[in-house]
Every structure is written in structure tokens, then in C-alpha cells.
C-alpha positions in Angstrom: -16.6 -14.7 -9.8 -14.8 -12.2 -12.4 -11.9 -10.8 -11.7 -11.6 -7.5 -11.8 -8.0 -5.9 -13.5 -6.6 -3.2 -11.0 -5.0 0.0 -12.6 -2.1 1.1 -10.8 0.2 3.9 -11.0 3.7 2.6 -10.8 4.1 3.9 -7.2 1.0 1.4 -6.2 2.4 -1.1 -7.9 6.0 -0.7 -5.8 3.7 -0.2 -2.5 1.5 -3.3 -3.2 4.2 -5.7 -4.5 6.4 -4.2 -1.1 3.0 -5.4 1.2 2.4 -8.6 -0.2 6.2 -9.2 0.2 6.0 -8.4 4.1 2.1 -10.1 4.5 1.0 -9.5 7.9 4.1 -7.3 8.8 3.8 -3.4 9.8 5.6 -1.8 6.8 6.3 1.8 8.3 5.9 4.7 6.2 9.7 5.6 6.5 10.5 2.0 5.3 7.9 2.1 2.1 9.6 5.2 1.1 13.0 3.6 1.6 12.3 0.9 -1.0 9.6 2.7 -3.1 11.0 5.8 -4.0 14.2 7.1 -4.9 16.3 9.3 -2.5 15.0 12.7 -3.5 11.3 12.1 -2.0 10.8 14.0 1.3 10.1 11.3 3.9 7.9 14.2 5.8 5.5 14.6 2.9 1.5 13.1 1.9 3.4 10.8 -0.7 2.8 7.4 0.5 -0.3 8.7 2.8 -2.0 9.7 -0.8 -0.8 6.8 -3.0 -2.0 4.3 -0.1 -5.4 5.6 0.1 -5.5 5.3 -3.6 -4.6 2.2 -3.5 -6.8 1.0 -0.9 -9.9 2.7 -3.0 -9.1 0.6 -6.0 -8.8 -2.6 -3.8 -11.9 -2.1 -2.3 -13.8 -1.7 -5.8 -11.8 -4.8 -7.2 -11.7 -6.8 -4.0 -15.0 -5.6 -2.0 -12.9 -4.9 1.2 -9.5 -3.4 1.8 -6.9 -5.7 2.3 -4.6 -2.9 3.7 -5.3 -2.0 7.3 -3.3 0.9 9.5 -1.7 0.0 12.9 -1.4 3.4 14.6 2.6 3.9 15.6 3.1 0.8 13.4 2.7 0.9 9.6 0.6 -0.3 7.0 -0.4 -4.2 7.3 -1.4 -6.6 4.1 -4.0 -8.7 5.8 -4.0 -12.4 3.5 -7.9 -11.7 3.6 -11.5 -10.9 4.5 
């Protein structure tokens, strides 16, 4: 199978590298933002809501499913696979 490079804004990068740290863990939004991005982001704004569904769009067209899945209430979840 080829592998398929992913191009990622450095905010995906930040986001993915802070999921695959915390594998099968809800990551809330509040928490992404607190080691993501600096102090100056508003924690009530589309930031991480936009740059996550980016980021699960790529995934899906490198991986063929998303690996990121959304617990209502929870946070964002890195599943380990299919």
C-alpha cells in the first residue's frame, strides 16, 4: 500500500501530535486550546472546531476513514484504528 504524505498547517500538526499523545482519551476543546495555542486565542471561538474538521478531511483521503471521532460532552478521541 502507498503511503500517502499528509499536509498540515502547523495548528494540525499541534492537534494531531496532542491526540496521538492522549490515544483513546477525550481531549476537550478547552484543553487542545490550552496546549495548542497560545494565550491570546479565544477559547469561545470555531478555531479548533475548523482546524479539526480539516484535519479529519485530510485523514480520511490519506487514511480512507477518520481516525478522530467526537464524544458529545467529552472531546475529541484518537481511535488507534479502523
Amino acid at each position: 500500500m502507498d503511503s500517502e504524505a499528509l499536509s498540515l498547517t502547523r495548528k494540525e500538526t499541534g492537534i494531531l501530535e496532542y491526540l496521538m499523545l492522549n490515544q483513546g482519551r477525550p481531549v476537550s476543546q478547552e484543553e487542545l486550546i490550552e496546549h495548542v495555542w497560545d494565550s491570546t486565542v479565544n477559547s469561545f471561538s470555531n478555531a479548533t472546531r475548523v482546524h479539526i474538521s480539516s484535519l479529519r478531511k485530510k485523514s480520511r483521503s490519506a487514511l480512507g476513514y477518520d481516525p478522530i471521532r467526537n464524544r458529545i460532552g467529552e472531546g475529541y478521541v484518537m481511535e488507534d484504528g479502523e
